[in-house]
N, C-alpha and C positions, 0 to 999 in steps of 0.2 A: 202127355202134352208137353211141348217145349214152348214158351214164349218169349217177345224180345219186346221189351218195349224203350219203345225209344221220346224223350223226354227232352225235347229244348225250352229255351227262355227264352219270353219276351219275342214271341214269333208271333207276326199278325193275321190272323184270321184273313184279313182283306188283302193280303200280300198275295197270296197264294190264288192261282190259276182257278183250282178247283171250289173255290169258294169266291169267282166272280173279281180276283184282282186280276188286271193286264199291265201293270208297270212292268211287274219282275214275271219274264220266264222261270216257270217252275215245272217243266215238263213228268219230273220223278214226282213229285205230291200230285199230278195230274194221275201217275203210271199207278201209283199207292192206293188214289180213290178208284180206279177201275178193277181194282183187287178188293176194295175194301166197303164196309159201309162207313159212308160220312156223314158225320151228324151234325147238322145246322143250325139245331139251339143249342149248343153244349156253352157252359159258362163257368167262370170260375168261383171258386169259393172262399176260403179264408184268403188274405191277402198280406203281402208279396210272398218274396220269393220261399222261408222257409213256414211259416204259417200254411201255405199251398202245400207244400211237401206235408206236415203235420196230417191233414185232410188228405194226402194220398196217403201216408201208410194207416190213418186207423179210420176212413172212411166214414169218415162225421166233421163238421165245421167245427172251429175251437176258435173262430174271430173273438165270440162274445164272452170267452173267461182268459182271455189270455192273449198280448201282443205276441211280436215274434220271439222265437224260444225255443229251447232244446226238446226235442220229447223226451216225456215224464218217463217213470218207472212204472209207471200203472196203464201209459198205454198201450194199445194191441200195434203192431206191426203186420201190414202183410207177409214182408218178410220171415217174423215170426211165425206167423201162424203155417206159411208153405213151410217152414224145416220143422215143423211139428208134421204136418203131412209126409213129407219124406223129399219134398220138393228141393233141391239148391238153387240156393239162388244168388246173382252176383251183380256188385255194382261196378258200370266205369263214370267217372267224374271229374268232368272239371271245374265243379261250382267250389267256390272258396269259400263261399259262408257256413258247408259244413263242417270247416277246423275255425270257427272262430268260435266263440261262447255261447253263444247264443243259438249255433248250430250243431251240439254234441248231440249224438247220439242216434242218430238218424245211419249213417252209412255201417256203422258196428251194427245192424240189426241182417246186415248181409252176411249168409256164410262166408265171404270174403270180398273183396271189394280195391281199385285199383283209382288214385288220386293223382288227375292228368294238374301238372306245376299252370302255371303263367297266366290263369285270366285275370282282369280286373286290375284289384290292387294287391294282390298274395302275394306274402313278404317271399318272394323267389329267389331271385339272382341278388347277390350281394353284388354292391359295387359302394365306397367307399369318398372315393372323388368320380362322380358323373361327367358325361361330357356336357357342363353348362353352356357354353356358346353352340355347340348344335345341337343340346337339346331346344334352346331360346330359337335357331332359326327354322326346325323342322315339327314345333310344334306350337300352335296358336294360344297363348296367352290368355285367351278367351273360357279355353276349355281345360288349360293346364299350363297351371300356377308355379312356378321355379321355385317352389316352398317344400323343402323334405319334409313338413306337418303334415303334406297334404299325400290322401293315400293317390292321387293321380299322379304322384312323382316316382312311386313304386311302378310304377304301369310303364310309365317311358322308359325305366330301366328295365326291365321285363322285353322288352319288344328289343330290346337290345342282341336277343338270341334269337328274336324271330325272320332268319334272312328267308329261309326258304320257305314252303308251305306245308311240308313235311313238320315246320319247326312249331308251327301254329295247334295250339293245342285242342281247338277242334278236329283239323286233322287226327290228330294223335287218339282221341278219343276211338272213333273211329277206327285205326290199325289198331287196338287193343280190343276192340268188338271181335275184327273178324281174326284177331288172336283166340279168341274165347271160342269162336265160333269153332276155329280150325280144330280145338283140342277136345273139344265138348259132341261138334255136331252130331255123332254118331248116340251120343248117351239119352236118356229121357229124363222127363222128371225135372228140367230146368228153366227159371226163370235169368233173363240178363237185362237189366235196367241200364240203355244205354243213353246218359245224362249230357246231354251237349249245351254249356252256357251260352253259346250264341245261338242269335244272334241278340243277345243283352249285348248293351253297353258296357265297354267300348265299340265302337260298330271300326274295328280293325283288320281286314279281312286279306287275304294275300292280294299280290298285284294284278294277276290274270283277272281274276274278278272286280275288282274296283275299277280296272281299264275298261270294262263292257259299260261305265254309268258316267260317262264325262262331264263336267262341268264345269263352269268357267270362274271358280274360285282359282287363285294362288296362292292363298295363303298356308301358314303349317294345317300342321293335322287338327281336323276340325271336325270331332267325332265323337262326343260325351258330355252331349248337352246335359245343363243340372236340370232336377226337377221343377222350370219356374214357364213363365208365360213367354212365349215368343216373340222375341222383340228385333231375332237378325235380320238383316238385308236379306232378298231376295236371291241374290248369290250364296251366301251364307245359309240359306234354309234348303237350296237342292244337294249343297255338299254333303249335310247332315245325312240327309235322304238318301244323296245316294251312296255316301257308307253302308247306310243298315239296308239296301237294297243288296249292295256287295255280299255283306254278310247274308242274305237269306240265299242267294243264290248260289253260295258255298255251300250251306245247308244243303239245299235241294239238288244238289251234285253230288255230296257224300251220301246221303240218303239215297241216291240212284244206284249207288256200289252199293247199298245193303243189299236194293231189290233185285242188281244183278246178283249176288252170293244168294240172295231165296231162288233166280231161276236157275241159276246152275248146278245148283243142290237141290231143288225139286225139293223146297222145303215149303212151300205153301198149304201141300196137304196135310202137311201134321205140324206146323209151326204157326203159333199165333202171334199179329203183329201189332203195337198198340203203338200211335204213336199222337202226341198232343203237343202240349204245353203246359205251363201253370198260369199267365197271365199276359197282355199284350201291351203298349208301347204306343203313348202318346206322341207321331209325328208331326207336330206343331198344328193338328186338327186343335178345333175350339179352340184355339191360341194357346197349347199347351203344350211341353216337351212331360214327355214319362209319365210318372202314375201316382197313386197313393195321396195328392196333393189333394185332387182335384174329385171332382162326382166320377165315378165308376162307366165314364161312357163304353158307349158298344167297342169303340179299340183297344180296351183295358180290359173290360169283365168277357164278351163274348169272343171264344177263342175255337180255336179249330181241334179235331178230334175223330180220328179216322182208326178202324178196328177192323182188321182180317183174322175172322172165325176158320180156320178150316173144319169145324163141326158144319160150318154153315156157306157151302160154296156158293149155292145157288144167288146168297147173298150180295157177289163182287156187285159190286159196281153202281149198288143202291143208296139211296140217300135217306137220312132220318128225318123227321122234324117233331123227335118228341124234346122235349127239357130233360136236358141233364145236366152234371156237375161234376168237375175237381173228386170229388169225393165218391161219384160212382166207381171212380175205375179199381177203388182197394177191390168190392166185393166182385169186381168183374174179374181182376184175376186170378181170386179166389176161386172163383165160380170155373173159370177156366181147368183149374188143376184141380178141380173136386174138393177142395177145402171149406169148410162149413165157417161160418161169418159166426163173429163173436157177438154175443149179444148187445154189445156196446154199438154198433154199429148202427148209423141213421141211414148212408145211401143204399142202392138199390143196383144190384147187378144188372147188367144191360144183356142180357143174353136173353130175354125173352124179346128184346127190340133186334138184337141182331138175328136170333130166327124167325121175326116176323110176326109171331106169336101176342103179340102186344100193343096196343097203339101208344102205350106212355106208362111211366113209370113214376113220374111225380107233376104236379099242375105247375111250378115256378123254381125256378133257383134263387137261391142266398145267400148273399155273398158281402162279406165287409173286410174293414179294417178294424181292428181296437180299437174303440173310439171316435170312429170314421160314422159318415153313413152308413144307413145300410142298403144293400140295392137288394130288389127284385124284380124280376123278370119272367114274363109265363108265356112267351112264344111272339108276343104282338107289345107288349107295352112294357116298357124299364122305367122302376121308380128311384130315384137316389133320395133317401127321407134323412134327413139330417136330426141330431137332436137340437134341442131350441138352443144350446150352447155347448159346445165340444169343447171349453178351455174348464166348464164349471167342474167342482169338484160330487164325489158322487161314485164313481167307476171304481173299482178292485182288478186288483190281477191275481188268480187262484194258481198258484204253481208251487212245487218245492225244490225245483232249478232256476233260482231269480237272478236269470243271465236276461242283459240283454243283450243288442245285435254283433259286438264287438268285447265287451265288458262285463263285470256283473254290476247289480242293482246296486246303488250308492246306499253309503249310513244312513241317509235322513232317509231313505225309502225303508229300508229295511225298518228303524225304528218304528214304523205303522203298521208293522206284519201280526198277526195274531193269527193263531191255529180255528180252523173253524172246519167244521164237517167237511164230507167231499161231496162231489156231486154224481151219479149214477153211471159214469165213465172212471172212477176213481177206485172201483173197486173196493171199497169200504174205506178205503186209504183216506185222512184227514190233510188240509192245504194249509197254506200259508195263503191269508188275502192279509194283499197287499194295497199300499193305497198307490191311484191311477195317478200322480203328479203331473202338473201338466208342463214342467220342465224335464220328464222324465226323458232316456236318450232310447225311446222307440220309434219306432216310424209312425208316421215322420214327422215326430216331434227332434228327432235326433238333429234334425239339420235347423233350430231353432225357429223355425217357420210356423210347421203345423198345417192344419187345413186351408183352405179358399176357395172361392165359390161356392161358402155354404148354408145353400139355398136348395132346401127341398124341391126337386124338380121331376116331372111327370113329362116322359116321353110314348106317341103313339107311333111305333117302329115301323107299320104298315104304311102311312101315310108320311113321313119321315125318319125314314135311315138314317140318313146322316144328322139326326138330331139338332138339325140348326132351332126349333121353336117350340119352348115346352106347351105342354096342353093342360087344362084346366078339366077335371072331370071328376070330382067329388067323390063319385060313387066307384068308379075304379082304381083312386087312391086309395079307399078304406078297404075295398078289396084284396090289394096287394099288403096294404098294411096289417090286414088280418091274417095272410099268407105269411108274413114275418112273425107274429107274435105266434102262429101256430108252428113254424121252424124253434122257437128261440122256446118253446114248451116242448116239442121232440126234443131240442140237446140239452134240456134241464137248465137253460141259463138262469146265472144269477138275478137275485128279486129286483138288488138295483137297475138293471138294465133294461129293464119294461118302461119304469119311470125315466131314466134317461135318455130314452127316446119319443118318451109323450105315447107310449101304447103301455093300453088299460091291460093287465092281466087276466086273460080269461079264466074262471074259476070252475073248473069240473065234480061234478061229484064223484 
């Protein structure tokens, strides 16, 4: 078996053709779901961007012991576990939060692996004296600040080598794929994790694409909105929009060169193709930009997920509607290459749903931040259950890499660390809990804010999709509620975190 799975950020579910969006032409994720089965509960798990990653290599949620963070030394890697099968496997990347602190360890778990320069804010291109007056006229104020403190000031220099599209580093991701491909196709036995950071913020996309979404803004670049509530002009909010439309539809153009490279190498019968996301992207819906702020609505937690079995042809073109998660895809492609699931492991291969074999595989998904709500979701109703106070104290972080997102943990944190057993993903191995400050610099406390809108809120998805009116219903709260404390007992969460959320412990004999 050879697989390619391919991995972007911050792509929305509703963007896309084949899951009911019509803004952006997406003809290639239209081409992708008639090859593939689509799955229409699929949702996310731990939250952002590397906590998601954490839940794809060891196939279990770690919201509830742990913000965002490098993986541990105790935990399983899919990657791992395939070159213990005999399987190679190899990353391409342009995500930068894997060389920061707080994201070690994750791409070394590949036999090898290839780090595309320029997204975001990575410290790339050196330049010394900037061009300050056209950087001031060619980029809005609004969204980037002439301050070298601020990592958006690294980003304007960066784009500095972006003239062509060739230069854009999704491109580039992409010509590294079908480098791998070219050298590899013929061999077996290989996994390729092809990781494309857009369309996350910045939504900067070459020119040919951004001229298909006109709008009647003039002012600079206006394309990385902050995490807060929507408050531009009505000009100002379609430019936004339609940058990150730019950017999907670049997506879904290099994504169409993979599916030509699958038909012209007649790689569908023996090549399996995974391709998802980790989370989706607040476009100023509920009055919100971005994520992690706000309640886990359907454009953030419920994300798109499309899987071409050639075990399973008969399959193309079929759609799922059981629950799944972020975290099913470790044992699926496990499951793919014959590699047996460590016991640590809570999700559930989907190979019995993609041979049809199955009506479902778990009743909800569960999905949080550290310290966030927690959301649940079982096909028809999303709960966002807040705890009665997110600032109180009460919460630990169990690690013994106390990096966070950019930095390590400061003295006064560390000062509150004491060794304490581990938990049954630790391998016997003993942690360091750590105390939760609520100044600490994790998401997204790091941006000094922290939560809002945090208000336990109970949506019925049938009767409102787009979540304009929560519902009141007692008895399907406790339901979902009890769905959560029976999650947070599968991944052995700490004892604090029952009471920090106002759910009773159930006590088994």
């Amino acid at each position: 078996m050879r697989t390619v799975f391919v991995l972007f950020d911050s792509l929305n579910r509703t963007a896309l053709g084949a899951y009911g969006g019509d803004a952006i032409a997406t003809p290639n994720f239209d081409r992708l779901a008639a090859r593939s089965v689509t799955f229409d509960q699929h949702y996310a798990g731990s939250l952002p961007c590397m906590p998601a990653r954490r839940d794809l290599h060891t196939g279990r949620l770690n919201f509830m012991h742990r913000s965002w963070g490098p993986l541990e030394a105790f935990d399983n890697s899919f990657a791992d576990v395939l070159r213990d099968k005999g399987v190679y496997s190899h990353l391409i990347t342009d995500h930068v939060h894997y060389f920061e602190d707080g994201g070690a360890g994750y791409h070394t778990r590949f036999d090898s692996w290839e780090f595309i320069r320029g997204q975001e804010y990575d410290p790339w291109v050196p330049m010394v004296a900037p061009p300050l007056d056209r950087f001031r006229a060619e980029f809005s104020d609004k969204h980037y600040p002439l301050d070298r403190s601020s990592k958006r000031f690294q980003h304007m220099v960066n784009r500095e080598v972006m003239q062509d599209e060739a230069d854009f580093p999704g491109p580039k991701c992409f010509a590294a794929g079908f480098d791998f491909l070219e050298r590899n196709r013929a061999a077996d036995d290989w996994l390729l994790m092809l990781e494309c950071f857009d369309p996350h913020e910045p939504f900067h996309a070459p020119e040919r694409f951004r001229d298909a979404f006109p709008t009647d803004y003039e002012g600079g670049a206006l394309d990385w909105p902050y995490y807060a509530r929507a408050t531009e002009s009505p000009t100002e909010l379609d430019e936004i929009r339609a940058n990150y439309a730019a950017l999907v539809a670049m997506c879904d153009e290099y994504l169409g060169r993979l599916l030509d490279y699958f038909d012209a190498h007649d790689m569908w019968k023996d090549t399996a193709l995974v391709v998802s996301t980790d989370h989706g992207f607040l476009l100023s819906e509920h009055g919100w930009w971005g994520k992690c702020r706000m309640p886990y609505y359907e454009e953030v937690s419920h994300i798109p997920l499309m899987i071409h079995d050639p075990r399973n042809p008969q399959a193309a073109g079929s759609r799922c509607g059981a629950v799944t998660q972020t975290p099913d895809i470790m044992p699926t492609l496990l499951g793919l290459h014959g590699a047996e699931l460590p016991p640590e492991v809570r999700a559930h291969d989907l190979a019995p749903l993609l041979a049809g074999t199955a009506e479902k595989v778990r009743d909800s998904a569960i999905f949080g931040i550290f310290g966030g709500p927690v959301g649940i979701a079982d096909g028809r109703y999303a709960l966002y259950h807040y705890p009665v106070d997110w600032r109180a104290p009460g919460l630990r972080e169990y690690t013994l890499a106390p990096q966070h997102m950019t930095g390590p943990f400061t003295t006064t944190e560390l000062k509150t660390a004491a060794m304490v057993p581990g938990f049954d993903f630790t391998k016997g191995v003993p942690l360091m809990a750590i105390d939760a400050l609520p100044d600490a610099k994790r998401v997204p406390m790091n941006d000094g804010l922290g939560f809002d809108d945090a208000e336990t809120r109970l949506y019925d998805l049938r009767t409102d999709p787009a979540q304009k009116a929560p519902v009141t219903d007692p008895e399907v709260q406790a339901r979902l509620v009890a769905e959560a404390e029976a999650a947070f007992r599968a991944h052995d969460a700490p004892e604090e975190t029952y009471g920090w959320y106002g759910i009773a412990l159930e006590v088994t004999a």
